[in-house]
C-alpha positions in Angstrom: 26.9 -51.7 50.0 25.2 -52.9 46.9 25.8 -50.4 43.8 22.8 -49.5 41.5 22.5 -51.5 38.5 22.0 -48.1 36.6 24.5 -46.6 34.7 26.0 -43.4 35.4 27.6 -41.3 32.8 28.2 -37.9 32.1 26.9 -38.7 28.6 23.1 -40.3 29.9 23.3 -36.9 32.5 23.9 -34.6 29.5 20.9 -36.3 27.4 18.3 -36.0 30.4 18.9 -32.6 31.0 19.0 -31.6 27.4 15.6 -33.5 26.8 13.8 -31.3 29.9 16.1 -27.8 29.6 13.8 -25.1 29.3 13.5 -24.5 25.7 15.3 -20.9 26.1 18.4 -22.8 27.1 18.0 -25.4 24.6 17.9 -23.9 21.9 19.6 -20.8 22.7 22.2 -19.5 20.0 25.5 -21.3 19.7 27.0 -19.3 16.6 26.3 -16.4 14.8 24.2 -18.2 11.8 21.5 -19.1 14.7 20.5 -15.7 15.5 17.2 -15.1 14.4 16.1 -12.0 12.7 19.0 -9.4 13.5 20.8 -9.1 9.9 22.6 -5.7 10.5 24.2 -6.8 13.9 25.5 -10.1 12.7 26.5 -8.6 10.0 28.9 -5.9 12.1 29.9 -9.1 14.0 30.9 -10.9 10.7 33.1 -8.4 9.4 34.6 -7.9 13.1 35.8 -11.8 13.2 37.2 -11.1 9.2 39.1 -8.1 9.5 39.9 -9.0 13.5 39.5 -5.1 14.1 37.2 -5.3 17.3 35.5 -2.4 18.2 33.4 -1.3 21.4 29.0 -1.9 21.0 26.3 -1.1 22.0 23.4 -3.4 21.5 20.1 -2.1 22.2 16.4 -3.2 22.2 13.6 -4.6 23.9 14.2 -8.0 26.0 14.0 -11.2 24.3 15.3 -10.2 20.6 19.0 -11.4 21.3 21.0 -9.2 22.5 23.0 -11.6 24.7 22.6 -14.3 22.6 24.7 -12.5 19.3 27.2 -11.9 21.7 27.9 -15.1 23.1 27.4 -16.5 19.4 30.3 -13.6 18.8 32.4 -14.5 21.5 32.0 -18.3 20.7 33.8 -18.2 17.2 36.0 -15.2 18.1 37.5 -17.5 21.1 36.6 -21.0 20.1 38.4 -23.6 22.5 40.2 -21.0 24.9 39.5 -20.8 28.0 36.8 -18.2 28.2 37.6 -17.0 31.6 40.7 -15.5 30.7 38.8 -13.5 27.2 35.7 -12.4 28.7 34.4 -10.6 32.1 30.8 -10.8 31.7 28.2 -8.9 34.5 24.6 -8.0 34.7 24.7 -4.2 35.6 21.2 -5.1 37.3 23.2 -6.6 40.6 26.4 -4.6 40.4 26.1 -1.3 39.1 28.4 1.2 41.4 31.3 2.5 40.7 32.8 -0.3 43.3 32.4 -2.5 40.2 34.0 -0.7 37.7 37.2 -0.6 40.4 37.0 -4.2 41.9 35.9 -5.9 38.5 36.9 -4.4 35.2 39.7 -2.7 36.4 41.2 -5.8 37.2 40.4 -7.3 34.4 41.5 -5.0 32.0 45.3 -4.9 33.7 45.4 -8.9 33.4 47.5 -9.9 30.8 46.5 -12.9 28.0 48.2 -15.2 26.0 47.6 -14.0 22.1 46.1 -17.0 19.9 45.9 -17.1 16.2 42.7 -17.6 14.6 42.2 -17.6 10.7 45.8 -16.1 10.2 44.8 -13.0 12.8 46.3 -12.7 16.4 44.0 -12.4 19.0 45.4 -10.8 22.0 42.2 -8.6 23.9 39.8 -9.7 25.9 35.7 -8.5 25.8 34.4 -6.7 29.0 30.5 -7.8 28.6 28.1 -5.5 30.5 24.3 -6.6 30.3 21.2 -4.1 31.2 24.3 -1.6 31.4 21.1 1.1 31.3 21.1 0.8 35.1 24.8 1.6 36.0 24.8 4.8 37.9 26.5 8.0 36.1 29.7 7.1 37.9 30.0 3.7 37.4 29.8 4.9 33.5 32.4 7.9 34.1 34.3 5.3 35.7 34.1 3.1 32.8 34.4 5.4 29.8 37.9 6.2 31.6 38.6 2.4 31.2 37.6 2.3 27.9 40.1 5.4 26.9 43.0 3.5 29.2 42.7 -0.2 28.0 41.7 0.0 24.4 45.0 -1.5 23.9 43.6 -5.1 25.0 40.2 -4.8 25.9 36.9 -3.8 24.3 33.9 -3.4 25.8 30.1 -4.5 25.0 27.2 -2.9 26.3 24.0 -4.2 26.2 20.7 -2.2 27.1 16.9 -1.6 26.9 17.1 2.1 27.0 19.8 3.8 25.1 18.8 7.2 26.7 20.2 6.0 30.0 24.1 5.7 28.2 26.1 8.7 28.8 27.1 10.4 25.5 30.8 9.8 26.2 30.4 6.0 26.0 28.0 6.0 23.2 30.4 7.9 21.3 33.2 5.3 21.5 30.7 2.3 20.4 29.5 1.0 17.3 25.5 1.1 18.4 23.3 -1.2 17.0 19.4 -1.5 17.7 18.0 -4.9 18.2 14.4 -4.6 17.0 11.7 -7.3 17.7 12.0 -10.2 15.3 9.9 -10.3 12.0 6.9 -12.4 12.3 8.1 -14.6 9.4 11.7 -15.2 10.7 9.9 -15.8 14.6 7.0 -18.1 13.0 8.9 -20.0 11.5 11.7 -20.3 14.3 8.8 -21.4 16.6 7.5 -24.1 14.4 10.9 -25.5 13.8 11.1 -25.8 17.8 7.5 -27.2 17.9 8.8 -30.0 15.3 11.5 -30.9 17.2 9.9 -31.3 20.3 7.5 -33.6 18.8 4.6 -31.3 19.7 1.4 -30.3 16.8 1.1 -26.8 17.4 -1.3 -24.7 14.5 0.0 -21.5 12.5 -2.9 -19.4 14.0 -1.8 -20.2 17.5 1.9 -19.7 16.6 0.8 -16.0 15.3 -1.2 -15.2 18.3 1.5 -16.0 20.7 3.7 -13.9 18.9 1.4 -11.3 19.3 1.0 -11.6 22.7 4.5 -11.2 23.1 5.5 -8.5 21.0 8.2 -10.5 19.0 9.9 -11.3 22.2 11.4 -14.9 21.3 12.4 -15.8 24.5 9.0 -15.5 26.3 7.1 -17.0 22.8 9.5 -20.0 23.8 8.8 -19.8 27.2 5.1 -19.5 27.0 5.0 -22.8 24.3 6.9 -24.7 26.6 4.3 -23.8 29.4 1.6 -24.8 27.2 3.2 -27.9 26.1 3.7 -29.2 29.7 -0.1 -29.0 30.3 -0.9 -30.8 27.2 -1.9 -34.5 27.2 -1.2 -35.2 23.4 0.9 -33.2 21.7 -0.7 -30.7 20.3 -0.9 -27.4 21.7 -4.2 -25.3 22.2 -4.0 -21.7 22.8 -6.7 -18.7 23.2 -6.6 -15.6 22.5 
């Protein structure tokens, strides 16, 4: 059988997809300096990795101002080159919120030992329990949990991220460090956006920039996703957007 004269390499694979990722992907927060717009959390994150005593949060805000993203910047520089897996249980609370969870899951999870690391002169030896739209677990599944969090403090802390803070019991909130995620300033999102545009190659005016994020409420994620959208239907580079 004849072979293909073109080359095959993880390295050409990486580039393509990179090139045609949806923009949230692409340029989705890899440390905490990326993080648009959210000085007070970053800031609680900062001091966190510095003094390497980790506490339990509780991020919350409306969808697309980086909740998940400050985490996994977090999470990046708190674990570096370790193998993730073994640091960090991460669900969505949206597909598995039941108590069944808490038992099958975290429980688990939190009774697994780890091998401690040293990072900037500070041992590392717990693990993160991530819990995303955690506003949807059912008032067992959070009993459940707060007794975790009481049981496994020892080597596990917990992050809970949600759109509606009303919906966390007031014996987990309690045990968290709660920070609110608030849209992101025009000026910080405006200029983010036209960074992106520039990179992409793609013209894109400042009045069309502000009326997208308008239309989106300071949600970065769909401003991204909606110039993306716009920039695959346009023939020359420059985007054109009504109001």
């Amino acid at each position: 059988m004849q072979q293909s004269s073109r080359p095959h390499s993880s390295s050409s694979a990486s580039a393509s997809y990179t090139s045609h990722a949806p923009w949230i992907e692409k340029y989705r927060p890899v440390s905490l300096n990326d993080v648009q717009g959210q000085e007070d959390a970053i800031m609680l994150f900062r001091e966190t990795l510095n003094s390497n005593r980790p506490l339990h949060f509780l991020l919350y805000g409306p969808s697309g101002t980086g909740k998940t993203s400050a985490v996994s910047s977090f999470c990046n520089e708190l674990y570096g080159e370790q193998n993730m897996e073994q640091y960090i249980l991460s669900i969505n609370a949206s597909y598995d919120r039941g108590i069944d969870m808490v038992r099958k899951k975290i429980k688990p999870f939190c009774k697994r030992s780890t091998t401690a690391f040293v990072r900037n002169n500070h041992t590392i030896h717990y693990k993160f329990v991530i819990l995303d739209e955690a506003d949807t677990l059912t008032k067992d599944a959070q009993n459940a949990l707060r007794r975790c969090i009481e049981i496994y403090s020892y080597n596990t802390r917990f992050c809970f991220m949600c759109n509606y803070v009303c919906n966390i019991i007031a014996p987990i909130l309690s045990r968290c460090s709660v920070c609110h995620f608030r849209p992101v300033k025009r000026d910080i999102a405006l200029q983010f956006l036209k960074s992106v545009c520039k990179k992409e190659n793609t013209e894109c005016k400042p009045d069309h920039l502000k009326l997208v994020y308008d239309k989106k409420h300071g949600d970065l994620r769909a401003c991204l996703t909606t110039l993306q959208s716009v920039n695959y239907m346009s023939s020359n580079n420059a985007l054109t957007i009504e109001a």
